[in-house]
N, C-alpha and C positions, 0 to 999 in steps of 0.2 A: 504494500500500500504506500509506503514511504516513499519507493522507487517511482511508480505511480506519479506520484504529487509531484517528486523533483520534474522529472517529464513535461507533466501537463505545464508547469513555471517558467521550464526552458521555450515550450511550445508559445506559449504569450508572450517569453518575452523576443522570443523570434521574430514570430509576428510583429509585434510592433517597430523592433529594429529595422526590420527590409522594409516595411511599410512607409516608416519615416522617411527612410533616403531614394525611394524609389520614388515617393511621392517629390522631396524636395528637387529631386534631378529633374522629373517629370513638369513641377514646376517653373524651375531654371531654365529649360530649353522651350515653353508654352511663352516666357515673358523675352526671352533671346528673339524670339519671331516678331511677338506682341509689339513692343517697344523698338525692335530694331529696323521695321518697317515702316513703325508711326513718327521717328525721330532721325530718318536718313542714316542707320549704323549697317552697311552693309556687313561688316564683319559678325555681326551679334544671330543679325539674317542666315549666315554660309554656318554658323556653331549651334543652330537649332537644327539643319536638316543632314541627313547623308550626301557624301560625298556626290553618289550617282543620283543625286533625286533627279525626277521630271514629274510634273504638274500638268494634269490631264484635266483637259474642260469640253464640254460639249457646247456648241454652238448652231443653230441654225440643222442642226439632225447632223455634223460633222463633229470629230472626233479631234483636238487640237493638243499637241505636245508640247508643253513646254520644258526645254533642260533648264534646273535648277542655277546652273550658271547666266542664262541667258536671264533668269527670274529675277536674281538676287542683281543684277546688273540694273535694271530699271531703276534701283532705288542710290542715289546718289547721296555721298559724306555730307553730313549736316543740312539735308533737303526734308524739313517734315511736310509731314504728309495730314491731310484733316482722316485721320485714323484715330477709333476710340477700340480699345479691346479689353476684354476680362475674362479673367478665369472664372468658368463656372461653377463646375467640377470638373476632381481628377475622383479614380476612383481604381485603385492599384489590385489586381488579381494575385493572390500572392500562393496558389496553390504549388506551382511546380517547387519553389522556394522554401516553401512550408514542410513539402517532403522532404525533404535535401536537410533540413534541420531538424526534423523528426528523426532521421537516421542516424545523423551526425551523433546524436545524443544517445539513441539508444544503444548503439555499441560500446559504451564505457560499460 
């Protein structure tokens, strides 16, 4: 029962450790876009997305590619922009994680 309890202690306090810095990263790169669009920071722009991005929009029944370079290029150093953004939620899945610390533990 003892063993038990350490477990289920470690299981919380898991969760909450990956939860906190996955949410703060997840935070961190939602305001890198946010603000780095709404305030001409192309660099803050290129550190929210992957390297390869391309940005897909439909127009008019046609299918339109945008590469990420080409994206992050429209917005020029110290040019804002009338951009207002907010984090709604985030809201972090943390099962594959959750296992991986369930095991971690239980093998002592």
């Amino acid at each position: 029962m003892k063993n038990l309890f350490v477990v289920f202690l470690c299981l919380i306090s898991c969760e909450i450790v990956l939860a906190q810095s996955d949410k703060d990263q997840i935070t961190e790169t939602l305001l890198d876009y946010i603000e780095g669009t709404a305030n001409g920071q192309p660099e803050r722009i290129k550190n929210a997305f992957h390297k390869d991005l391309n940005l897909y929009s439909i127009s008019n029944d046609t299918l339109g590619i945008t590469s990420g370079k080409k994206y992050i290029g429209y917005f020029k150093e110290g040019q804002k922009r009338d951009r207002v953004g907010k984090i709604v939620s985030i809201d972090v899945a943390l099962y594959q994680k959750y296992e991986k610390c369930v095991l971690k533990h239980i093998k002592h």
